[in-house]
LUMBALUM-725979 format. One record per residue: residue in three letters; x, y, z of N, C-alpha, C in turn. Coordinates in Angstrom, 1 decimal. Each point is the difference from the previous one (the first is absolute). Example, Ala and Ser with C-alpha at 12.3 -4.5 7.8 and 13.67 -1.06 7.14 Angstrom:
! residues 2
+---------+--------+--------+--------+--------+--------+--------+--------+--------+--------+
! residuo !     nX !     nY !     nZ !    caX !    caY !    caZ !     cX !     cY !     cZ !
+---------+--------+--------+--------+--------+--------+--------+--------+--------+--------+
!     ala !   13.2 !   -5.7 !    7.8 !   -0.9 !    1.2 !    0.0 !    0.9 !    1.2 !    0.0 !
!     ser !   -0.4 !    1.1 !   -0.7 !    0.9 !    1.1 !    0.0 !   -0.8 !    1.1 !    0.8 !
+---------+--------+--------+--------+--------+--------+--------+--------+--------+--------+
This chain:
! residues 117
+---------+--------+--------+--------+--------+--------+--------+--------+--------+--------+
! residuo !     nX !     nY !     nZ !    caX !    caY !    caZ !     cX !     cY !     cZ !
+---------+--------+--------+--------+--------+--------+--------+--------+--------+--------+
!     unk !   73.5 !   -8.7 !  241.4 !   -0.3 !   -1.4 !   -0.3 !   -1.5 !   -0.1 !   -0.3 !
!     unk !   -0.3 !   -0.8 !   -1.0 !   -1.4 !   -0.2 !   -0.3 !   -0.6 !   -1.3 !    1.2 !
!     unk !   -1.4 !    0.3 !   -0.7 !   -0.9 !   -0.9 !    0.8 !    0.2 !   -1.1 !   -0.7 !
!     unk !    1.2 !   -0.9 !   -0.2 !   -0.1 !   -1.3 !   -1.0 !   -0.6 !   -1.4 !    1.2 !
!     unk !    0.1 !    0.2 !    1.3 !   -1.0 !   -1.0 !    0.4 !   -1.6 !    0.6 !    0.2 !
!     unk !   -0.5 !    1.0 !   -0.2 !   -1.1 !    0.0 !    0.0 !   -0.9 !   -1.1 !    0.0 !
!     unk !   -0.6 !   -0.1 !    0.9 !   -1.7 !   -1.2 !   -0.2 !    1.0 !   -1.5 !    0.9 !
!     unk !    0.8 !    0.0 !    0.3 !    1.5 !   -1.1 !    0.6 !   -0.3 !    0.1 !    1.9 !
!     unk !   -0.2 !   -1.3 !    0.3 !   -0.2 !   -0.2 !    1.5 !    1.7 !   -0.2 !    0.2 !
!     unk !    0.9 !    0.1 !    1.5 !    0.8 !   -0.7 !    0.0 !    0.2 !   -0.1 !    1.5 !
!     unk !    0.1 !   -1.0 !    0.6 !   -0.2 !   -0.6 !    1.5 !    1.6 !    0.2 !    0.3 !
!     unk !   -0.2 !    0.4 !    0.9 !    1.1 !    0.1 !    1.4 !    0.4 !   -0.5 !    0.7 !
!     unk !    0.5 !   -1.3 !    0.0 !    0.4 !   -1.0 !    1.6 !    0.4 !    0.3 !    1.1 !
!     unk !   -0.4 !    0.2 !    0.8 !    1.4 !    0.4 !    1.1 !   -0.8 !   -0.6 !    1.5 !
!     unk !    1.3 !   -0.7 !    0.8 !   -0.8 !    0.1 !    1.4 !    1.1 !    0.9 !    0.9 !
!     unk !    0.0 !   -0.3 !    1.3 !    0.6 !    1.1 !    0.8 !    1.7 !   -0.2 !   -0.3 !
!     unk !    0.2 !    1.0 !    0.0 !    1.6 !    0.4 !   -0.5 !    0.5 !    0.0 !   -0.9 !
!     unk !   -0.5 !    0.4 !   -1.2 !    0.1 !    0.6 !   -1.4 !    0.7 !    1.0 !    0.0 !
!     unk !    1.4 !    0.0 !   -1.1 !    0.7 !    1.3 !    0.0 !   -1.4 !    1.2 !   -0.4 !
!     unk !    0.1 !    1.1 !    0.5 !   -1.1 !    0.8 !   -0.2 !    0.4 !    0.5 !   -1.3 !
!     unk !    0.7 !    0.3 !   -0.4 !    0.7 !    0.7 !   -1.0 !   -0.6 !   -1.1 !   -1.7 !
!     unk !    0.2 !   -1.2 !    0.0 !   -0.1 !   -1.0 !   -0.6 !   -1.5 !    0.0 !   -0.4 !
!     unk !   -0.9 !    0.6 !    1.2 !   -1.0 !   -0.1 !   -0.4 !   -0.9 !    1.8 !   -0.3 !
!     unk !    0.5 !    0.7 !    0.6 !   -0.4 !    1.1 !   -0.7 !    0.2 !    0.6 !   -1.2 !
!     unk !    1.6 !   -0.1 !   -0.3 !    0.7 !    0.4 !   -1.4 !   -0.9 !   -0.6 !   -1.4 !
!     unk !    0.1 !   -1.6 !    0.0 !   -1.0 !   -0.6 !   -0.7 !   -1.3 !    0.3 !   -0.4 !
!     unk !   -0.9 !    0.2 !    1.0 !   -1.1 !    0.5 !    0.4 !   -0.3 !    1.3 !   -0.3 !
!     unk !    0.5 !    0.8 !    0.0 !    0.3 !    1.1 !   -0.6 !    0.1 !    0.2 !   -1.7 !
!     unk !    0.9 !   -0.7 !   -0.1 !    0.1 !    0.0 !   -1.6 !   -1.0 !   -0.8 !   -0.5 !
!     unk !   -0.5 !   -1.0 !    0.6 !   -0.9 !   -0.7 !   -0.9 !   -1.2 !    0.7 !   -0.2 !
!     unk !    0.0 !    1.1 !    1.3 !   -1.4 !    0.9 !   -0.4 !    0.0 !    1.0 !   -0.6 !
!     unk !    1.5 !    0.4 !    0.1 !    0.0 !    1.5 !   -1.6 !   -0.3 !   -0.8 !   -1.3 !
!     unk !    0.2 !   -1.4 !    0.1 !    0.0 !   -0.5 !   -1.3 !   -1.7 !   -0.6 !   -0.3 !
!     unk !   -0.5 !    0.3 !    0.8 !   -1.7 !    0.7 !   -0.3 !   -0.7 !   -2.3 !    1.0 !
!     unk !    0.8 !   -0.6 !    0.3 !   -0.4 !   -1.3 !    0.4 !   -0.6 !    0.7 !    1.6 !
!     unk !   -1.0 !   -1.3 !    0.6 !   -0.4 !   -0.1 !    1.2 !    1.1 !   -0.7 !    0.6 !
!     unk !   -0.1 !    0.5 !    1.6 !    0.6 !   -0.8 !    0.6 !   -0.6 !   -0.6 !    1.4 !
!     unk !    0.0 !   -0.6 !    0.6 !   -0.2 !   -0.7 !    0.8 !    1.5 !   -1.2 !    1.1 !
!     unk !    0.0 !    0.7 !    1.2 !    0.0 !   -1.0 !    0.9 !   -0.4 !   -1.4 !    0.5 !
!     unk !    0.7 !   -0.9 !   -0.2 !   -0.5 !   -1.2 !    0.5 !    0.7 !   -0.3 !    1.4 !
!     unk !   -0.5 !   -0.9 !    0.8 !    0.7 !    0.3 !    1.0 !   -0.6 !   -1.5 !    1.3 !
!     unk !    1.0 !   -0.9 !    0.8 !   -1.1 !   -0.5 !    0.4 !    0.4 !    0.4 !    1.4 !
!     unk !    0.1 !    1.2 !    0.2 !   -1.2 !    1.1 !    0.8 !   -0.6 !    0.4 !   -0.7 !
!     unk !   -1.3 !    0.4 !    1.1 !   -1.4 !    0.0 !   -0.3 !    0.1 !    1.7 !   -0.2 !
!     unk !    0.6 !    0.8 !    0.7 !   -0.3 !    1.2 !    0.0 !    1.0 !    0.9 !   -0.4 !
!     unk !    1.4 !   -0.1 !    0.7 !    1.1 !    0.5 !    0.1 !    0.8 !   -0.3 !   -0.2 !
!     unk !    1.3 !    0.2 !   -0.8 !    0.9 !   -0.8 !   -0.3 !    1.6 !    0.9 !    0.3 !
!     unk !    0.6 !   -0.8 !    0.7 !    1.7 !    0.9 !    0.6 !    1.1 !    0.1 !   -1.0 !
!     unk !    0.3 !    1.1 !   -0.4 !    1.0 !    0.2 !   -1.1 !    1.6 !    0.1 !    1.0 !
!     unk !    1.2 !   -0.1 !   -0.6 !    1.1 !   -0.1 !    0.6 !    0.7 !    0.9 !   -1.1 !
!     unk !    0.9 !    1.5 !    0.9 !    1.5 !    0.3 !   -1.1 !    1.6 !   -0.9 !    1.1 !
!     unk !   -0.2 !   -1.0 !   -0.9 !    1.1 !   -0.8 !    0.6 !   -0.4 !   -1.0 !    0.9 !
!     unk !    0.6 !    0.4 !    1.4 !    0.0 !   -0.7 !    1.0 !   -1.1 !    0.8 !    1.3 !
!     unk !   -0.6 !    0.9 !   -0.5 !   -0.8 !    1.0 !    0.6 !   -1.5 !    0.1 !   -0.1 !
!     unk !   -0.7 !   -0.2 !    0.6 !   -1.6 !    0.4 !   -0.6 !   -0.6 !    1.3 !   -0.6 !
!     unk !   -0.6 !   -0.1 !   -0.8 !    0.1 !    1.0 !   -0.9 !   -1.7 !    0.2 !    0.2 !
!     unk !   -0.9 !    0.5 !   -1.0 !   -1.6 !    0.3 !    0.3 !   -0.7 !   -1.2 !   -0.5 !
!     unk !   -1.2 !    0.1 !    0.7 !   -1.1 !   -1.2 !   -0.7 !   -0.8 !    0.9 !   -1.3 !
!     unk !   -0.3 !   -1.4 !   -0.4 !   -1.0 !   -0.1 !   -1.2 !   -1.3 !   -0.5 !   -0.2 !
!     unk !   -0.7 !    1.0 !   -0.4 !   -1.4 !   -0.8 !    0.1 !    0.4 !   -1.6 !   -0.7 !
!     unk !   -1.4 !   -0.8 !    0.2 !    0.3 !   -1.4 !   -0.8 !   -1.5 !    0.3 !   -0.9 !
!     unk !    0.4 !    0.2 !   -1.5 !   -1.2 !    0.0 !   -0.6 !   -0.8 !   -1.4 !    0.2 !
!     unk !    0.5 !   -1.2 !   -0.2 !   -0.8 !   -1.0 !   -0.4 !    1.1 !   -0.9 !    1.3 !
!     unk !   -0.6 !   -0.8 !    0.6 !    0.6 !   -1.0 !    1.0 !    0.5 !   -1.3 !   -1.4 !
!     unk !    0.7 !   -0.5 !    0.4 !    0.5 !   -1.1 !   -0.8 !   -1.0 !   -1.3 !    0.0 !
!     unk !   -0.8 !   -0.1 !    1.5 !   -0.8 !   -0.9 !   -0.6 !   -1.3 !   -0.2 !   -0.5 !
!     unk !   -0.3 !    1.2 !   -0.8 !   -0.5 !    0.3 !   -1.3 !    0.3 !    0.4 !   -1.1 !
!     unk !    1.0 !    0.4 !   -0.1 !    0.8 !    0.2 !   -1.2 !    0.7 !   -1.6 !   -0.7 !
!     unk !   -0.9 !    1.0 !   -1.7 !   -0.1 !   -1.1 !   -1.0 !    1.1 !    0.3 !   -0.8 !
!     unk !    0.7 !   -0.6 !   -0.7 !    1.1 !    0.2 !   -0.8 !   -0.5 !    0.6 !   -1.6 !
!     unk !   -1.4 !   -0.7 !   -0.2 !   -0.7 !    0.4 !   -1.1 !   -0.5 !    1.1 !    0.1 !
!     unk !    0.2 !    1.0 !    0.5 !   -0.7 !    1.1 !    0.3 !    1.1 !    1.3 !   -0.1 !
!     unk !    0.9 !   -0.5 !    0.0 !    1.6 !    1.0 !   -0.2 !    0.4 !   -0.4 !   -1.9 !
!     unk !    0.9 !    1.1 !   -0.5 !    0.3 !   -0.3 !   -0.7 !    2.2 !   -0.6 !   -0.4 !
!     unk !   -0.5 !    1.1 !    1.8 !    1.5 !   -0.8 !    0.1 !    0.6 !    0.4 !    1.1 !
!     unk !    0.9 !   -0.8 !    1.3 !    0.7 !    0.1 !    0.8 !    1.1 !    0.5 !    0.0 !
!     unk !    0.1 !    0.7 !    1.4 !    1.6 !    1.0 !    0.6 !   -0.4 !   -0.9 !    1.5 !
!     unk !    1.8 !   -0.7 !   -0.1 !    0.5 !   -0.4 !    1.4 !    0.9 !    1.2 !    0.5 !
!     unk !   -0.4 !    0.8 !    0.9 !    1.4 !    0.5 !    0.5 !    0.5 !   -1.0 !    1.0 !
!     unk !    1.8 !    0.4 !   -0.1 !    0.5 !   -0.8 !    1.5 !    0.0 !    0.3 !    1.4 !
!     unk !    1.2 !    0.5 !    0.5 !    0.3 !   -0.2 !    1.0 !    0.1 !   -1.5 !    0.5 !
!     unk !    0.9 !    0.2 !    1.2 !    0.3 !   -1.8 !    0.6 !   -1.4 !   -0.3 !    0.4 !
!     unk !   -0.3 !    0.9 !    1.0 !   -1.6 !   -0.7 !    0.4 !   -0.8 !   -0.6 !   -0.8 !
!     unk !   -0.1 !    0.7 !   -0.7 !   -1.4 !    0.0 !   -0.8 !   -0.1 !   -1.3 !   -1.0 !
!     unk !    0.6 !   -0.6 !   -0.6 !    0.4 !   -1.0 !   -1.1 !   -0.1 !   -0.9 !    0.9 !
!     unk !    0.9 !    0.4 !    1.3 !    0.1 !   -2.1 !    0.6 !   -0.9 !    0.2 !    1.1 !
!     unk !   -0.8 !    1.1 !   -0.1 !   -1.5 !   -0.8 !    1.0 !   -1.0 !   -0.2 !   -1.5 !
!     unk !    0.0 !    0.3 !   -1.2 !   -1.0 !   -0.1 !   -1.1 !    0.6 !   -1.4 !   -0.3 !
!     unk !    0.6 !   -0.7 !   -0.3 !    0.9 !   -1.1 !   -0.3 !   -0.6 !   -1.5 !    0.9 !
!     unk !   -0.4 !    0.4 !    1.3 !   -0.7 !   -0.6 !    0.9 !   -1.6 !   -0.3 !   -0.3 !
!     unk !   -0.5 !    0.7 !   -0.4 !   -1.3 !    0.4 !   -0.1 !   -0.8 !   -0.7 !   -1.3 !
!     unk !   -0.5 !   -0.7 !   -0.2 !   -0.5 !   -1.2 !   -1.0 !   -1.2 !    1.1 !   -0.7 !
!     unk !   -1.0 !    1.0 !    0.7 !   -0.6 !    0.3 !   -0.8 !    0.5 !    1.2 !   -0.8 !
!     unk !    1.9 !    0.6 !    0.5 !    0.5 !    0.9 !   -0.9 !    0.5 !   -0.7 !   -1.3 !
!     unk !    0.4 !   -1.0 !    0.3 !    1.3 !   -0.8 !   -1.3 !   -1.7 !   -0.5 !   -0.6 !
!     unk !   -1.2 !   -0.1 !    0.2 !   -0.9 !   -0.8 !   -0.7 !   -0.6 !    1.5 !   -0.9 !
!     unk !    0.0 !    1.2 !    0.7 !   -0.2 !    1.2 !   -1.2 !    0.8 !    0.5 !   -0.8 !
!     unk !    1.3 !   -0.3 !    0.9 !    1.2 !    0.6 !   -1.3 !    0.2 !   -1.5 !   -1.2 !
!     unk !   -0.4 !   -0.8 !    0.2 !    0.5 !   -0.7 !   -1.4 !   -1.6 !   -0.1 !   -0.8 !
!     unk !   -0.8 !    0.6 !    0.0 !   -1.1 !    0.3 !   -0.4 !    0.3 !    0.9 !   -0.8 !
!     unk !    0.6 !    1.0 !    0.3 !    0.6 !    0.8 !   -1.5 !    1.5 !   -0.7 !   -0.7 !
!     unk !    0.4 !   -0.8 !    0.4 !    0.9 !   -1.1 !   -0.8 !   -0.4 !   -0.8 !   -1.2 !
!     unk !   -1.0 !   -0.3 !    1.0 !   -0.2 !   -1.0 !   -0.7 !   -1.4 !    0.3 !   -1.5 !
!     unk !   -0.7 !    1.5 !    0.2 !   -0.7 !    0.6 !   -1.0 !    1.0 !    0.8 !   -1.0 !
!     unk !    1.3 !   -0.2 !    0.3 !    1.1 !    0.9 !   -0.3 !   -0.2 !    1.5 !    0.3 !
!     unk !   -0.1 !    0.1 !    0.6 !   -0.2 !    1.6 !    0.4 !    1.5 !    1.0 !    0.5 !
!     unk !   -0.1 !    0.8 !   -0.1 !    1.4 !    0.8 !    0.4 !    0.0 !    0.1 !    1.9 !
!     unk !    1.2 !   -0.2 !    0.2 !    0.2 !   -0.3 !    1.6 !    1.7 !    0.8 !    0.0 !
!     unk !   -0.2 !    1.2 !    0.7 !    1.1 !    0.3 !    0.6 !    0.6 !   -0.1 !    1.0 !
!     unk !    1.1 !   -0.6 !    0.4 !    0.5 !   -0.4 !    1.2 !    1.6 !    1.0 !    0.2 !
!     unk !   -0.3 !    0.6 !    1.0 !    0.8 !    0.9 !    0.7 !    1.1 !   -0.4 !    1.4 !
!     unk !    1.4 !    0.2 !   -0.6 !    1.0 !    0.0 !    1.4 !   -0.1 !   -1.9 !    0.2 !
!     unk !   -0.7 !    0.2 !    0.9 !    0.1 !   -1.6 !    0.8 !   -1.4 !   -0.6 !    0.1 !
!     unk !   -0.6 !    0.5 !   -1.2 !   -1.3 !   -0.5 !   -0.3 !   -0.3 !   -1.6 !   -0.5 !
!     unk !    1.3 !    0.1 !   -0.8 !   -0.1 !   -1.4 !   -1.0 !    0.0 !   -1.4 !    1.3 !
!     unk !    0.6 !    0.2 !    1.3 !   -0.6 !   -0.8 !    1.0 !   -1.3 !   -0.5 !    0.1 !
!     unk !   -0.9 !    0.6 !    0.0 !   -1.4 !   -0.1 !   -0.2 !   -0.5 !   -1.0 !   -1.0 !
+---------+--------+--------+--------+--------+--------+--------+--------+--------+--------+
């Protein structure tokens, strides 16, 4: 695969209980394809991934969510899982950075049971 996002930010949403899978696979690829990536997270430090109904490993949090600007990404990945969507869904300062790339039209991937969010 080429570096076709080269020089390309792309922000990570997730809070505790994100399929882990949802967010490494993505994450992965978006970095062979030459983009940054970055965790958002509103944990400050750590963030709990889930396979299934199980806990699965943490994740650093590159950027806490309440600093993270929507203008500073070039484009958003929601992974799901049940957790993760309907505690982000609650959260006024997550739905206030995800429609920040909406509303710039920016690309937003939403994953599994993401589109809750």
């Amino acid at each position: 695969m080429g570096k076709k996002l080269e020089g390309k930010k792309v922000a990570i949403l997730v809070a505790d209980g994100f399929e882990q899978v949802e967010l490494t696979e993505p994450k992965k690829a978006l970095e062979e394809a030459g983009a940054t990536t970055q965790i958002v997270s509103p944990a400050e430090s750590e963030v709990q991934g889930w396979n299934h109904d199980e806990k699965a490993d943490t994740f650093h949090v590159d950027m806490p969510l309440s600093l993270a600007r929507s203008d500073d990404y070039d484009a958003l990945v929601l992974p799901g899982g049940v957790r993760n969507p309907d505690q982000l869904r609650t959260m006024t300062r997550a739905i206030e950075f995800i429609d920040g790339f909406f509303a710039t039209g920016k690309p937003v991937a939403a994953i599994c049971h993401a589109p809750w969010t």
